[in-house]
C-alpha positions in Angstrom: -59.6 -7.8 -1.5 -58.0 -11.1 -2.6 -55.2 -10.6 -4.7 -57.1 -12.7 -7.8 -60.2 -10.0 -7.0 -58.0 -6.8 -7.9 -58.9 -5.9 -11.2 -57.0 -7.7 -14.6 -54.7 -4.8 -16.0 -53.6 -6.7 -19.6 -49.7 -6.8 -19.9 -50.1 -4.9 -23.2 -52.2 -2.1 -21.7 -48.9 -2.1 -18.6 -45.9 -1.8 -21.2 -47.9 1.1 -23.2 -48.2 3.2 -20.3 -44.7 2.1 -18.9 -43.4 3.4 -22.6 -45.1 6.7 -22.3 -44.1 6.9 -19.1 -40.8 6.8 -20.0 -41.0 9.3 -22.7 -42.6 12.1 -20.5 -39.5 11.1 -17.4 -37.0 11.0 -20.7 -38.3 14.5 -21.3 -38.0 15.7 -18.6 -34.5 14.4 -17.0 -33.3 15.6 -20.4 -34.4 18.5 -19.8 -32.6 18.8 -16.1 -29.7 17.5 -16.8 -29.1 19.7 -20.1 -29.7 22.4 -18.0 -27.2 20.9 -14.8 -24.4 19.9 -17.8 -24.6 22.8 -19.0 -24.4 24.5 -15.9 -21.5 22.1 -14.5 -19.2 21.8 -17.9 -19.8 26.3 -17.5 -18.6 26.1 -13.9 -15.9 22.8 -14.9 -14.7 24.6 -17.7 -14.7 28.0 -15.7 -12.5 26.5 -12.9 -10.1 24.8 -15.4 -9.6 27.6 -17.4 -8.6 29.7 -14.3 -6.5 27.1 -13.2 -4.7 26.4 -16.4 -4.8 30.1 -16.7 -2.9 30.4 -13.5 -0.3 27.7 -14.2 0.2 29.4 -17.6 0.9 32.6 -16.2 3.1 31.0 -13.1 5.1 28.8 -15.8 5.3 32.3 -18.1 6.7 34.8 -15.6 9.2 32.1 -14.1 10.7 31.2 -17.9 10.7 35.1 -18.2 12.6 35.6 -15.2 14.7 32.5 -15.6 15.8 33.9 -19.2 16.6 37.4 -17.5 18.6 35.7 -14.8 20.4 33.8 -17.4 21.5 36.7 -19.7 22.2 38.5 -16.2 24.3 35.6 -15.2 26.3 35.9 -18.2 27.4 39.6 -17.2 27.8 38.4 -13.5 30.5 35.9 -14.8 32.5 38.3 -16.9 32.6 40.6 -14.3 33.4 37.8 -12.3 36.9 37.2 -14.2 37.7 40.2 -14.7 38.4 40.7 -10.5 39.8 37.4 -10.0 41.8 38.6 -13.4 42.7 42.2 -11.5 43.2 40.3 -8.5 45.9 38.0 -10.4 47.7 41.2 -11.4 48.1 41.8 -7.7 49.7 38.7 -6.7 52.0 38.4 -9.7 52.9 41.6 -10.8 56.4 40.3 -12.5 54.5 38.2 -14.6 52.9 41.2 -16.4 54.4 44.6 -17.7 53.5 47.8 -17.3 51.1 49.7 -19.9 51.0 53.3 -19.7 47.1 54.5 -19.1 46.7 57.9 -20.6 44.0 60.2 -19.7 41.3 61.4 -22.0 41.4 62.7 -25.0 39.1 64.2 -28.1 41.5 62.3 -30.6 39.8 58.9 -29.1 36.4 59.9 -29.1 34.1 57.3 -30.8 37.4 54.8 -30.4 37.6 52.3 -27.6 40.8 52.9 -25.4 42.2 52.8 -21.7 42.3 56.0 -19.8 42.6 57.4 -16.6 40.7 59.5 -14.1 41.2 60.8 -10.5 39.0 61.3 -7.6 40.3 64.7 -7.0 43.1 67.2 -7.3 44.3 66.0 -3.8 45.6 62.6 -5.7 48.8 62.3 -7.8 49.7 60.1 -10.6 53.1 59.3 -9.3 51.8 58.3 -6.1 50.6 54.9 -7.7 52.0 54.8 -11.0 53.0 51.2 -11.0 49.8 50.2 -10.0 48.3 52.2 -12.3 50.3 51.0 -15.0 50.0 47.3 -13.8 45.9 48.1 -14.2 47.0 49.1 -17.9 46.9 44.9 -18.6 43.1 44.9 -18.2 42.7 46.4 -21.9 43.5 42.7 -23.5 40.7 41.7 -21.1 38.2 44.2 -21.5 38.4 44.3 -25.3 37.4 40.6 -26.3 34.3 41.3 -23.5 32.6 44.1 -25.4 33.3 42.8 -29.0 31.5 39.6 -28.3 28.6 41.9 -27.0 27.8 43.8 -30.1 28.0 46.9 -28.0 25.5 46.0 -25.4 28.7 46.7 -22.9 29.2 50.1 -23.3 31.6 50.8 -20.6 34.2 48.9 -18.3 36.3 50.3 -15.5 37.9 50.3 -12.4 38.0 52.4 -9.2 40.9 52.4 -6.5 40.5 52.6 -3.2 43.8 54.7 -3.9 41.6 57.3 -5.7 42.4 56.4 -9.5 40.3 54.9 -11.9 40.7 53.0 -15.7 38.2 53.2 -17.9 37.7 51.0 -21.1 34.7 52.8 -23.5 34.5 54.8 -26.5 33.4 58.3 -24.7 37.1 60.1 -24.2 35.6 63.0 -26.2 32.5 63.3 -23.9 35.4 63.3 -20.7 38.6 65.4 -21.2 40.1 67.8 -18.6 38.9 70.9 -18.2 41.4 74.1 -19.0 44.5 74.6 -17.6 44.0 70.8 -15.8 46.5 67.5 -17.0 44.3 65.3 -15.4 40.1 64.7 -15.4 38.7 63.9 -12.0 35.4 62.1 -10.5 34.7 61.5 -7.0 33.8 57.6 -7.6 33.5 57.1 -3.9 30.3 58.1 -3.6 28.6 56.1 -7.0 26.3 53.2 -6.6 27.9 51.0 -7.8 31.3 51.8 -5.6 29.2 52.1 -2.8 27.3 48.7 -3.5 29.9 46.0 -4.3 32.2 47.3 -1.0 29.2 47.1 1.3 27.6 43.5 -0.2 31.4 42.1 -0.9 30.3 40.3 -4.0 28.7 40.7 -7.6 25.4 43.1 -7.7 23.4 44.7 -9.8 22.6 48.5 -9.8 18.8 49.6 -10.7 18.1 50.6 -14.2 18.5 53.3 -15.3 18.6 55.9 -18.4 21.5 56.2 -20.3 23.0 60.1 -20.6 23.7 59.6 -24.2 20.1 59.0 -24.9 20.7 55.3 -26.1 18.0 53.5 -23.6 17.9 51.4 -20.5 21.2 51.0 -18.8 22.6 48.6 -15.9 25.9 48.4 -14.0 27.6 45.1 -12.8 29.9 45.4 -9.9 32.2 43.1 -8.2 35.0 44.1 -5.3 38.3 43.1 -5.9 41.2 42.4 -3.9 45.0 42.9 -3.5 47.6 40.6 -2.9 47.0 40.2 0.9 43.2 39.9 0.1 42.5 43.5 1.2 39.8 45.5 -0.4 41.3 47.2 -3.0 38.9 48.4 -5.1 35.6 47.4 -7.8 35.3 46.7 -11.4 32.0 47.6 -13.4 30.6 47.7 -16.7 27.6 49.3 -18.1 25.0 47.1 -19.8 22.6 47.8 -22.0 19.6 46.4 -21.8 16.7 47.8 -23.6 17.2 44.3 -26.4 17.3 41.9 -23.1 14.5 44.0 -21.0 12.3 44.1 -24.6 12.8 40.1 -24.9 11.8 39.6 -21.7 8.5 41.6 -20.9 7.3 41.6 -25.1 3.9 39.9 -25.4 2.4 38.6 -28.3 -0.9 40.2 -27.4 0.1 43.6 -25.9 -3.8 44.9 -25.6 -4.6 42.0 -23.2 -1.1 40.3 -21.7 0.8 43.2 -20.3 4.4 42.7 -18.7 6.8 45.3 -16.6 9.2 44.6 -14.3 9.9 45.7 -10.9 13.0 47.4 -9.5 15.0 46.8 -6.2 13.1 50.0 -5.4 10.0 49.2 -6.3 9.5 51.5 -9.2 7.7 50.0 -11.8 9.8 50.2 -15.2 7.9 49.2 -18.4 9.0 49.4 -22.4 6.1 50.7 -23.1 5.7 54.0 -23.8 2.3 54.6 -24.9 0.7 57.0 -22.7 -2.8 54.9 -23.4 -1.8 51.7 -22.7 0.4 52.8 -20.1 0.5 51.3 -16.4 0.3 53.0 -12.9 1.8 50.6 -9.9 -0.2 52.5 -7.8 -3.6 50.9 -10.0 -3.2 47.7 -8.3 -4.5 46.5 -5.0 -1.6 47.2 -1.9 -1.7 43.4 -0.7 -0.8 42.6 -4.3 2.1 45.4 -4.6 3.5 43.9 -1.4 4.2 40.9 -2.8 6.5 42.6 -5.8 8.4 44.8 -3.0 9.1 40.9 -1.3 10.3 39.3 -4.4 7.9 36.9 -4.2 6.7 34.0 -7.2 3.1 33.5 -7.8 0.3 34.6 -8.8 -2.8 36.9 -7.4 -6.2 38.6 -8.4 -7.0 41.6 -7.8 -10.1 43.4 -7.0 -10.8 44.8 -10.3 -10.5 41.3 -11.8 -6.9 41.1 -12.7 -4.4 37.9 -12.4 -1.2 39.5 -11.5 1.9 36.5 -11.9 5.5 38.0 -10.6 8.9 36.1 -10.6 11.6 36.9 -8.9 15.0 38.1 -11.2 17.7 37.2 -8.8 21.0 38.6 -9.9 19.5 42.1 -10.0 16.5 42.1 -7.3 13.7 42.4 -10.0 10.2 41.0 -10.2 8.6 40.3 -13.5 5.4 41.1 -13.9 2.5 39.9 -16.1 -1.0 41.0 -16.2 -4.4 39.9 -18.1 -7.7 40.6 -17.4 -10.2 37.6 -16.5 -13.0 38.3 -18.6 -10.1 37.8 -21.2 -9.5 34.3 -19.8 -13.2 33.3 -19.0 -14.3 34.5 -23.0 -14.0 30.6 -24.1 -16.1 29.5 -21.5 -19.2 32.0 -22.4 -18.8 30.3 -26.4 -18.7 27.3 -24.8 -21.6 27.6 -22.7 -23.5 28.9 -26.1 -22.4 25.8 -28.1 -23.5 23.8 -25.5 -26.6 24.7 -25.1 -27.5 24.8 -28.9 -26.2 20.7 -28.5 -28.6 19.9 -25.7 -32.0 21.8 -27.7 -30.9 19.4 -30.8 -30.6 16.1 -28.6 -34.0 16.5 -27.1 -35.6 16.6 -30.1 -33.4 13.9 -31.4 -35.0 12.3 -28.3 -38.7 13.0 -28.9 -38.3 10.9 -32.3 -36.8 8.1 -30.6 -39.5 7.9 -28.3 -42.0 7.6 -30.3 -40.6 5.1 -32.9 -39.8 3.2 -29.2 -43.2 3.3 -28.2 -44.3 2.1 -31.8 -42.3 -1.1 -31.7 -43.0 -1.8 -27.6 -46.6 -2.0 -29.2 -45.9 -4.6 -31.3 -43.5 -6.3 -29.3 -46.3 -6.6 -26.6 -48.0 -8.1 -28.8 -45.6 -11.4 -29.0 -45.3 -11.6 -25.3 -48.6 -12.3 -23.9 -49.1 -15.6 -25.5 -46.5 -17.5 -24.5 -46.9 -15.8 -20.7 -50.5 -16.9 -20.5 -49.2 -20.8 -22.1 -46.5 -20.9 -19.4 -49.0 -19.7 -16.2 -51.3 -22.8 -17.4 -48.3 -25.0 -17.1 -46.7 -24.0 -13.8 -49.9 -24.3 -12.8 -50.2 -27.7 -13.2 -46.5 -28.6 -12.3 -47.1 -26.8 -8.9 -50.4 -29.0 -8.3 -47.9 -32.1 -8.4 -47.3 -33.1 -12.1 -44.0 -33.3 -12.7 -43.7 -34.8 -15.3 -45.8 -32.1 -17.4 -43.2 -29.9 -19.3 -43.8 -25.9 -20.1 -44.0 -25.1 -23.9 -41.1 -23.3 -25.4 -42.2 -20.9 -28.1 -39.1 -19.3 -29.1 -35.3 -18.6 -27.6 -35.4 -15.6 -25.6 -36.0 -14.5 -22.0 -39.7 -16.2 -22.1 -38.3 -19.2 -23.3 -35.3 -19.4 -20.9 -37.9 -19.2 -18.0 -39.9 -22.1 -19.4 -36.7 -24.2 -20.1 -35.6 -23.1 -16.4 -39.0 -24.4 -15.2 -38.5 -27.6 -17.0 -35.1 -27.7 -15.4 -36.9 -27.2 -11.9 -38.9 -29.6 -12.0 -37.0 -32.3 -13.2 -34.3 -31.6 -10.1 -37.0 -31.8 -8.4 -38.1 -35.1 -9.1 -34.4 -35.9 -8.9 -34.1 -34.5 -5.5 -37.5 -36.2 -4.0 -35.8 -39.5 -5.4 -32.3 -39.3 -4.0 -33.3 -37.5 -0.6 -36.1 -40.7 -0.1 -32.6 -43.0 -0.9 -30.2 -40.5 1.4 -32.9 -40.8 4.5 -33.0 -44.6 3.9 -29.3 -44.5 3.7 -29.1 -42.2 7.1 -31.4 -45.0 9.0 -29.1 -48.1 8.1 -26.0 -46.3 8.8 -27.4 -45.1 12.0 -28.6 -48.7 13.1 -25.1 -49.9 11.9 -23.4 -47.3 14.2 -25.9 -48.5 17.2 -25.2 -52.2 17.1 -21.4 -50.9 17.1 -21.6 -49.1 20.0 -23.5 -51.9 21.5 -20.5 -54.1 21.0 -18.0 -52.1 22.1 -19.4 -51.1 25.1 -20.6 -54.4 26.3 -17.3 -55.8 25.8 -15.5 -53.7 28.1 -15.3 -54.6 32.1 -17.7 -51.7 34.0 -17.9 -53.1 37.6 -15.0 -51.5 40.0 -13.5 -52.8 41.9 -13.4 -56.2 39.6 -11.9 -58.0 42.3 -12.6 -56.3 45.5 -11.2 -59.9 47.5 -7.9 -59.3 46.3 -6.0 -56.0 48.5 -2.7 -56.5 46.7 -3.9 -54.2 43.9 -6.3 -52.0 43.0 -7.5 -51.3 38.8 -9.7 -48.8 37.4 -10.5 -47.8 33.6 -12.6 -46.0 31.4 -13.3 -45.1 27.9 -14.8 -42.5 26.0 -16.1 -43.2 22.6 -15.9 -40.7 20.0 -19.5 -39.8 17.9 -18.1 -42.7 15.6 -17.3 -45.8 17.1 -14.1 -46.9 16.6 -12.4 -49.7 18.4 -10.6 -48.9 21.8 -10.8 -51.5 24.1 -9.2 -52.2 27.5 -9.4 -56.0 29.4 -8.6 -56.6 32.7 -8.4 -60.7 34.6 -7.0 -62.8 36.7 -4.1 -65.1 34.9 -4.3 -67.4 38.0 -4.1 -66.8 41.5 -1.4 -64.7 41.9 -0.8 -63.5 38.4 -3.1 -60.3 37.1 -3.1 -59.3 33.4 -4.0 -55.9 31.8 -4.9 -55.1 28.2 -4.8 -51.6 26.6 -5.9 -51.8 22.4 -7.1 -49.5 19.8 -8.6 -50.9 16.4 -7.9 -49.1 13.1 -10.9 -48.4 11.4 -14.8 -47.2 12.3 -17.8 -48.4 12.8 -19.5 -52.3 12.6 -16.2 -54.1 11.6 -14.2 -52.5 13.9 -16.1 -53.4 16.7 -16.2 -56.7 15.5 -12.6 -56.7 15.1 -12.4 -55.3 18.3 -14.1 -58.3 19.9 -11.9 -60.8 18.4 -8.9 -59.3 19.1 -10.0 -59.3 22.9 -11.1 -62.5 22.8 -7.8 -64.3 21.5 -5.8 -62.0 23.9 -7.7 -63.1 26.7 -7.9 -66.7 25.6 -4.1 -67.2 25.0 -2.9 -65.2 28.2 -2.8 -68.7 30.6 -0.3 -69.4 33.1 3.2 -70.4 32.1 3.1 -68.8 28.6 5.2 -65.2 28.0 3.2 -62.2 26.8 5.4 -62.5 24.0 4.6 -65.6 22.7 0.8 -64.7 23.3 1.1 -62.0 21.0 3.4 -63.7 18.9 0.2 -66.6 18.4 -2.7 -63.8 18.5 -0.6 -62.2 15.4 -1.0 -64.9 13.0 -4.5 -65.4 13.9 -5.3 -62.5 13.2 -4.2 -62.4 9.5 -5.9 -65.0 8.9 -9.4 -63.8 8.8 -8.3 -60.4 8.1 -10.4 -59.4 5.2 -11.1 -55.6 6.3 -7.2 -55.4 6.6 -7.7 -53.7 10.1 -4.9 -53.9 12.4 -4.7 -53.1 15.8 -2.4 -51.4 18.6 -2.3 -53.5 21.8 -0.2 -53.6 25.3 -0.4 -56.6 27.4 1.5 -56.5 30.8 1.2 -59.7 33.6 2.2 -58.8 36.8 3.3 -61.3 39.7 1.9 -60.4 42.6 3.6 -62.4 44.6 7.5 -60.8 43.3 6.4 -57.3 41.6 7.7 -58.6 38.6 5.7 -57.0 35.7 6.6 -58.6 32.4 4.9 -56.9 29.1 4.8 -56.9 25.4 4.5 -53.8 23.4 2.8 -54.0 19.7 2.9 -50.5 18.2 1.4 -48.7 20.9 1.5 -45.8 23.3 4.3 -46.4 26.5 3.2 -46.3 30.1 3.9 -44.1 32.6 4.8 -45.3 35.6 4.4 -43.7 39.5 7.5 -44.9 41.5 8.5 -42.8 44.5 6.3 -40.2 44.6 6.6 -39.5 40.6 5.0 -40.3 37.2 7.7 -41.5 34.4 6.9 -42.2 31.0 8.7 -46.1 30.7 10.4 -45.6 27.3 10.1 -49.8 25.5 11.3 -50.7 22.4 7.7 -51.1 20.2 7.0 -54.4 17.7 5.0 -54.2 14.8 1.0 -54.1 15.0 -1.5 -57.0 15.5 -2.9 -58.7 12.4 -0.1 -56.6 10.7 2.1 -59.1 8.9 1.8 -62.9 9.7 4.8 -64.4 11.8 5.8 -61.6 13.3 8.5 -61.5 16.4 7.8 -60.0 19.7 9.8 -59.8 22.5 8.5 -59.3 26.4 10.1 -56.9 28.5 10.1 -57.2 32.7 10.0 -54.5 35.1 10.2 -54.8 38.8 7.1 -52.7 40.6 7.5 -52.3 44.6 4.5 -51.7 46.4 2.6 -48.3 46.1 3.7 -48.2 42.6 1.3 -47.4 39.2 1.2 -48.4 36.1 -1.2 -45.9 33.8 -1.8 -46.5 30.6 -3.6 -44.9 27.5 -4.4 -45.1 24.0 -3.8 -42.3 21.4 -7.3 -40.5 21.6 -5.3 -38.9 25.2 -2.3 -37.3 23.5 -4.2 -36.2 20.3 -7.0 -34.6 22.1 -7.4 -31.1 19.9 -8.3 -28.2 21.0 -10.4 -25.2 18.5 -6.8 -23.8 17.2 -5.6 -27.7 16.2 -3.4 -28.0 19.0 -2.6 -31.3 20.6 -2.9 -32.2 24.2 0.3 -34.2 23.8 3.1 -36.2 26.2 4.5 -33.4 27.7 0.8 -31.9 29.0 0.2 -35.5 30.3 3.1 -35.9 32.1 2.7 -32.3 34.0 -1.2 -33.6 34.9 0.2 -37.3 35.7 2.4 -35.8 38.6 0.0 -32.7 39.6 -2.5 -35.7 40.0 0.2 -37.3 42.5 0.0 -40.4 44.4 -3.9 -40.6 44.4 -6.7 -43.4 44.0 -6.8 -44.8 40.6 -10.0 -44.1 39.9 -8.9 -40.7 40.7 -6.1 -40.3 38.4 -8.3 -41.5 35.4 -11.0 -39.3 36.0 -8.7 -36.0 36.4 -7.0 -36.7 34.1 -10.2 -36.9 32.0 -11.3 -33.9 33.1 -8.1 -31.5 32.1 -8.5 -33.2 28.5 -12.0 -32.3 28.7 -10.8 -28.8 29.9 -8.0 -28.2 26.3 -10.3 -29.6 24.4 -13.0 -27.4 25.1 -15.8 -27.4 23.1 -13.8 -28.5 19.8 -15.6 -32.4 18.8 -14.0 -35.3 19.9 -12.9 -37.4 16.8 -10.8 -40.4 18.6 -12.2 -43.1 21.3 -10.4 -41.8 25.0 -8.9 -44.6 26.7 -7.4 -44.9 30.1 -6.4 -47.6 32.7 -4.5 -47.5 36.0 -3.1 -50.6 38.1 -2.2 -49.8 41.5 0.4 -52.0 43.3 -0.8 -52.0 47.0 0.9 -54.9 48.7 3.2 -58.3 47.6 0.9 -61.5 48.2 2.0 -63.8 50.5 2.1 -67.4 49.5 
């Protein structure tokens, strides 16, 4: 069927069902993708949560454990000073006096005071009563310590390796000798927390534990200390109380869903709270998990049952803090979320449904204003495309329709711009073509072609060539007899392109070759040419131009140089570029000086010479094939035919330049000295 033979479906009939169309896919991707968002910003918000939950709890336990470690660190430095303040004692006893250290008593009971105790009966006082005494100074230590801790130091003291120990607390009532005994005794040696700070050699922390006199959670700090040739001499420790600092620590705002406890050294789980029912067995949470606490690692885990677990190392004393919170705590957001979001996507499709169908409503009546001004502009393309340009489309009002009717009055007026100015480029093309042919016409039947010119004459031998470039420009090389025993040679290059260049071209020729006669110095030819030249100059063209007369009788080669390219010349078995002071260019500047130069040529010697479209050959990359390049294919070339040299040498040009255009004329010519004429 022809595509006019399918049957007319009116534009307002198309955008109708397009609109309901619309509606019924509106509908329905609503639909879907309420149901995917909702479904994604469940799972987005799900992820996030966990994730924020976990950095939460990670960020939590560390500031937890980071606060316990600081309050511990507090302790560790007190008990810190106190042996470098014992150890002092040692190394300067004369700067301290004695103080006698009693041993317990009732009368001190509740009162803070220094007193002694032995290991056992097998120790005596007066075996190390100095040092006791000395150990007396530690009270004016000792008693700014535990003021400033509002009695969270209960107890400081000091065990001997000599078997005595001084005690600084308030419990001489709770500790005094037994009857018929002057002296109260405890075998120290084998505590923790002797045991402890000998072995490690440095400040530690005993596990926590509960106090005898029933007022809560207690921890020891030990440090060794050392005598005045840095032996072991003993350890100073305090008892801490910490219920306050382990209550800070693990208390949660929200106890019935954030639970904290801490871990000891041991691995016994120690928690403030006391509530049987809300109480937490350490053996209720999955092995891997436990394994983690016992390695005093940081992070945080879940556990089979559905519980994030975060622990934190507590350095100073070997603890891990512990938080826990269930995950359907965490994820309860997400389910409102979910709820509200649903509820938001039911409202926007109806929201939708009403839009649709005022849409729908107005694409009726906007159909309605569209088909008119379509059917007007069909008739007038119609006729444009038959061939009337100058019939315009009818613009009924600014909007898309109109653009496209303004557009195809735009079209067809280029067009009947283009048609005109591509008729006057193609006439254009055809003149400057025919120009271009009538120049390279001229040029080439200027130039000498018939080798050897002068095939009588065995004294020398001349060859040249040259290769024009797509536009002719105006190279030219000449080549004649001056009289019987003189020969002249002309290399040239016009400035310029095309049909006055070549015109140029042939006058410059011409007056060379007319004014070289016998008798008269290249100099003064040039010198004559010059001024002629700028005379009828009207293109101001200029041109390059070497003239060179050689005797053929003496080898005496005299020359005149204006503005172009040296030779080279081949004289015993190698090609040398003959450096000559240049003049000024032909048709340059009227009475201008020139001034000959001579050189003496034996036979077998060359002369080559060139124009600039050889040494600014360019290759694809821009590069030229330059002097140097030249000179290396001059002497691989050798002592050779002339018509030899020119045309290898052509060829390696043709070889760098590749396949890059040629945009200068290529001009060569070689004079071979064979023999001297004999008169």
């Amino acid at each position: 069927m022809a595509e006019t033979d399918k049957p007319r479906k009116p534009i307002q009939q198309k955008i109708l069902r397009i609109a309901m169309r619309i509606a019924i896919l509106a509908l329905l991707i609503t639909s879907m993708v309420g149901t995917f968002t909702m479904l994604r910003i469940k799972m987005l918000a799900k992820n996030g949560l966990l994730k924020q939950t976990e950095m939460a709890l990670t960020e939590t336990s560390l500031q937890r454990s980071m606060y316990a470690e600081s309050e511990l660190k507090k302790f560790s430095g007190d008990i810190t000073h106190f042996a470098s303040y014992i150890h002092d004692l040692y190394l300067h006893p004369e700067n301290y006096r004695p103080h006698p250290v009693l041993v317990p008593s009732a009368e001190n009971g509740g009162i803070y005071a220094l007193q002694r105790t032995l290991v056992s009966k097998d120790y005596k006082v007066s075996d190390f009563k100095d040092e006791l005494y000395l150990l007396g100074n530690l009270e004016q230590v000792y008693s700014p310590v535990i003021k400033a801790s509002n009695e969270t130091i209960v107890s400081i003291y000091v065990g001997t390796e000599k078997g005595f120990m001084v005690a600084y607390d308030a419990s001489s009532d709770t500790a005094v000798p037994e009857e018929g005994e002057t002296e109260c005794y405890y075998n120290y040696f084998d505590a923790t927390w002797y045991k402890l700070a000998k072995e490690k050699g440095k400040v530690c922390f005993t596990d926590v534990y509960e106090d005898s006199f029933k007022r809560g959670l207690m921890i020891s700090c030990a440090a060794p200390f050392y005598d005045a040739s840095d032996k072991f001499a003993g350890v100073v420790c305090m008892d801490i109380l910490i219920s306050d600092l382990y209550k800070t620590t693990v208390a949660m705002d929200n106890e019935s869903q954030i639970k904290a406890f801490i871990v000891d050294r041991k691995g016994n789980l120690i928690s403030a709270n006391t509530d049987n029912k809300n109480k937490i067995d350490i053996n209720d949470i999955d092995e891997s998990i436990r394994s983690k606490f016992y390695e005093k690692e940081n992070g945080v885990s879940l556990s089979s049952n559905g519980v994030y677990y975060a622990y934190a190392l507590i350095e100073s004393a070997g603890w891990e803090f512990i938080l826990s919170v269930p995950r359907e705590v965490v994820l309860e957001p997400v389910q409102s979320m979910s709820r509200s979001v649903f509820s938001a996507m039911i409202m926007f499709a109806l929201i939708l449904v009403v839009i649709i169908v005022i849409v729908s409503m107005r694409i009726r009546m906007f159909s309605l204003t569209i088909t008119h001004p379509l059917e007007a502009l069909v008739k007038d393309v119609k006729v444009i495309s038959e061939g009337n340009l100058d019939r315009r489309a009818r613009v009924f009002e600014n909007d898309e329709i109109g653009d496209v009717a303004s557009g195809v009055n735009a079209m067809s007026l280029a067009l009947k711009k283009y048609i005109a100015d591509l008729t006057a480029a193609t006439a254009e093309k055809e003149r400057i073509g025919a120009e271009l042919s009538v120049a390279t016409h001229i040029q080439s039947s200027m130039l000498p072609i018939i080798f050897p010119p002068f095939p009588e004459r065995d004294e020398i031998d001349i060859y040249a060539s040259m290769t024009p470039a797509k536009e002719v420009g105006g190279d030219f090389y000449d080549f004649f007899m001056v009289d019987e025993r003189h020969i002249a040679i002309v290399v040239a290059d016009v400035s310029g392109k095309g049909v006055p260049a070549a015109l140029f071209m042939v006058i410059g020729k011409t007056l060379i070759k007319d004014h070289t006669v016998p008798g008269v110095d290249p100099a003064e030819v040039f010198m004559t040419v010059n001024n002629l030249l700028c005379e009828s100059n009207g293109e101001d063209l200029f041109i390059t131009a070497f003239l060179g007369v050689l005797d053929m009788v003496t080898g005496e080669f005299r020359y005149v140089n204006a503005g172009h390219e040296p030779p080279y010349i081949f004289h015993d078995g190698k090609y040398t570029m003959h450096k000559i002071p240049s003049a000024f260019v032909l048709a340059g500047m009227e009475n201008m000086k020139y001034k000959s130069g001579i050189i003496t040529l034996e036979p077998g010697d060359k002369i080559f010479q060139y124009t600039d479209g050889v040494t600014e050959a360019t290759d694809a990359n821009n590069k030229l094939y330059g002097e140097d390049r030249l000179n290396v294919t001059l002497n691989n070339i050798g002592d050779k035919y002339v018509k030899d040299v020119v045309d290898e040498v052509k060829i390696d040009i043709d070889q760098f330049v590749g396949d890059a255009p040629q945009f200068d004329d290529i001009t060569m010519l070689c004079l071979a000295f064979k023999k001297r004429m004999e008169i």
